[in-house]
ZAGU-746832 format. One record per residue: residue in one letter; y, z, x of N, C-alpha, C in turn. Coordinates in steps of 0.1 Angstrom, whole numbers, padded with zeros to 4 digits, always signed. Each point is the difference from the previous one (the first is absolute). Layout:
REM ZAGU-746832
AYZXYZXYZX/...
END
This chain:
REM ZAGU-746832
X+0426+0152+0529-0007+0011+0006-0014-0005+0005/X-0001-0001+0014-0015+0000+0001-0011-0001-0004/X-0003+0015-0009-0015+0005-0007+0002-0010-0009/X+0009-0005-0007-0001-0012-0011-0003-0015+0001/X-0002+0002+0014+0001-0021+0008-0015-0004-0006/X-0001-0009-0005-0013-0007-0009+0002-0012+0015/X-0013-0001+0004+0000-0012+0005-0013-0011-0002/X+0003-0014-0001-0007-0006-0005-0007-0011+0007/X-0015+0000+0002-0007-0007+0011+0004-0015+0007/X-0007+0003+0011+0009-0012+0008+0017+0004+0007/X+0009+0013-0006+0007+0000+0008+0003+0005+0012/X+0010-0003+0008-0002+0012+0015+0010+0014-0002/X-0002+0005+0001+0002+0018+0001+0002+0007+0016/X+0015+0005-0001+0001+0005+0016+0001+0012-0006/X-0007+0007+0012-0002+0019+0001+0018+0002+0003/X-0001+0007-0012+0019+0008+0001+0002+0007+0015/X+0012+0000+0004+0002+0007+0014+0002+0016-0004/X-0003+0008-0012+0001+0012-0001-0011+0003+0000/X-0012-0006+0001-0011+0001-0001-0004+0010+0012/X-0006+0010+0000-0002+0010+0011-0019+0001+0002/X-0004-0006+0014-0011-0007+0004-0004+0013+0003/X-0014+0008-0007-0002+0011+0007-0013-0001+0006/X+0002+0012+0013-0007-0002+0015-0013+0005-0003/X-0008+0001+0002-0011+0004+0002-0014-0009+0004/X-0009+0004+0008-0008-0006+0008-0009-0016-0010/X-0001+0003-0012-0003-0010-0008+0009-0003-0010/X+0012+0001-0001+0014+0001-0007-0002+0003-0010/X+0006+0001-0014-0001+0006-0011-0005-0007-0014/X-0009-0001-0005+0001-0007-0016+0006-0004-0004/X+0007-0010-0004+0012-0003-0009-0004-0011-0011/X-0006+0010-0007-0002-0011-0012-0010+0007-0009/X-0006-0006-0015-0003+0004-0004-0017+0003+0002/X-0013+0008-0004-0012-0001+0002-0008-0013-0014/X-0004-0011+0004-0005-0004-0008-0013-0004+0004/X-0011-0004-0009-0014-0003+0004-0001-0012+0005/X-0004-0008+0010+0004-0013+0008+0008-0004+0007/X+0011+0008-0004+0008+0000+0014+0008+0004+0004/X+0003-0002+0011+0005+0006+0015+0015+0009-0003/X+0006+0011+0005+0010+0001-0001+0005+0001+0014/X+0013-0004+0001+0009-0001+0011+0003+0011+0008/X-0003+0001+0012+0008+0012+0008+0016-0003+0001/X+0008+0014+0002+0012-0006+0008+0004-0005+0009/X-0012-0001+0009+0004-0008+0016-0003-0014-0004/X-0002-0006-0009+0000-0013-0005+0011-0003-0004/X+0012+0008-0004+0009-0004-0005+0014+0009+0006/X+0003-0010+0015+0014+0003+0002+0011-0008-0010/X+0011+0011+0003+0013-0008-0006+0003-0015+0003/X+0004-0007-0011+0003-0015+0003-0012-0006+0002/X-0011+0001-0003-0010-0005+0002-0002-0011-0013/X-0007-0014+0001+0000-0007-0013-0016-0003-0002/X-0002+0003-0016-0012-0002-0006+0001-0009-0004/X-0012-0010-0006-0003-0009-0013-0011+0010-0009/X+0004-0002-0015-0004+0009-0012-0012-0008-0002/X-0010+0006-0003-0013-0003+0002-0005-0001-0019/X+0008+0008-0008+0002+0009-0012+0013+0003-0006/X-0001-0004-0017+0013+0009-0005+0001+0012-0001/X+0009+0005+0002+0005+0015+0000-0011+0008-0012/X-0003+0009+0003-0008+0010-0010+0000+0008-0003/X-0002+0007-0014+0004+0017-0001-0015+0003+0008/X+0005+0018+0004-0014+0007+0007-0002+0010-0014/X-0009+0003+0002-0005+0008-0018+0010+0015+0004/X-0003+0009-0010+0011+0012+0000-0008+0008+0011/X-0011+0000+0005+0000+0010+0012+0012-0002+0011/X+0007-0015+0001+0006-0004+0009+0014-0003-0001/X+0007+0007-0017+0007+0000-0007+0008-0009-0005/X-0011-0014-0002+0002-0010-0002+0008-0010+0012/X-0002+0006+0006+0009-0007+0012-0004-0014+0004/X+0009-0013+0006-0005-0010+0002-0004-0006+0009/X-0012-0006+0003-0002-0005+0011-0007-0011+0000/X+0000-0011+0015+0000-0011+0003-0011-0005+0010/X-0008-0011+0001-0009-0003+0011+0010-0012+0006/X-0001+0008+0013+0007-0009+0009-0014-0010+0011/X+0006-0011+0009-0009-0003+0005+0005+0004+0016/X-0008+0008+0008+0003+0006+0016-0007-0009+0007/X+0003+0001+0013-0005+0001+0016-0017+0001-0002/X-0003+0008-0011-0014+0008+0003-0005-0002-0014/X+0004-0012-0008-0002+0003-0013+0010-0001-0010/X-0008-0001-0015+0004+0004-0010+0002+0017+0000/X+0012+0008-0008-0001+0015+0001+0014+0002-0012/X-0004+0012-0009+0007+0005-0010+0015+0006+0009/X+0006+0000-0012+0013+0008+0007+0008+0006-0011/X+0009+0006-0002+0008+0009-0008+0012-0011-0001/X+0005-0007-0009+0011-0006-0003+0012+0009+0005/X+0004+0008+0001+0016+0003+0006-0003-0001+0013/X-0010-0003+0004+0002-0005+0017+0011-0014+0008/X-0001-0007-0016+0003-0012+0009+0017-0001-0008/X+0003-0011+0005+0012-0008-0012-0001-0011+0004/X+0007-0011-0008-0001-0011-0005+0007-0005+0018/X-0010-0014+0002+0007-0004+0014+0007-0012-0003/X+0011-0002+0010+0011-0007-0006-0003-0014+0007/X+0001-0008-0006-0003-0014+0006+0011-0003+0001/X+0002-0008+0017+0012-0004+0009-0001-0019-0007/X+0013-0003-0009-0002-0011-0001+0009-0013+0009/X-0005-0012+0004+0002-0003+0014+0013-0009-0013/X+0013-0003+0012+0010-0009-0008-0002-0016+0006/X-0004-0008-0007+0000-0012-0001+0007-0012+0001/X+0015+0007-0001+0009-0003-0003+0012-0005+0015/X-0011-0013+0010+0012+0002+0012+0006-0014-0006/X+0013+0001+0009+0012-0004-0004+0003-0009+0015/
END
């Protein structure tokens, strides 16, 4: 399940394609509020997009119902994000093996 993905620094993380990017003139918050730093809008994060994890996965305290989330590094920065955003990206491994 998603909400459960622990991810651990240094890895890369692609935005799920059910991920639903919402519109508005400065896009949406998606992430937790913390003191120092930044949280992610959703126009930072189309589908299939790939991060490197800046941070291991973290609980958010119970105002945020402990939910988890991750510092990714962007285009524009370091910026928080809500762990069910992404899933694990799959590394293409090359075959070595010519004949």
């Amino acid at each position: 399940m998603a909400r459960n993905l622990r991810f651990k620094q240094g890895e890369l993380v692609e935005v799920r394609s059910t991920f639903k990017v919402l519109s508005s003139f400065g896009g949406v918050r998606y992430g937790p509020d913390i003191r120092g730093k930044i949280t992610a809008n959703s126009t930072l994060l189309p589908p299939g997009a790939t991060f490197l994890t800046l941070s291991d996965s973290t609980e958010a305290g119970h105002q945020q119902n402990r939910r988890l989330w991750v510092e990714i590094l962007t285009n524009e920065g370091p910026r928080v994000v809500w762990s069910n955003v992404f899933k694990m990206r799959q590394i293409k491994e090359e075959n070595d093996h010519a004949v």
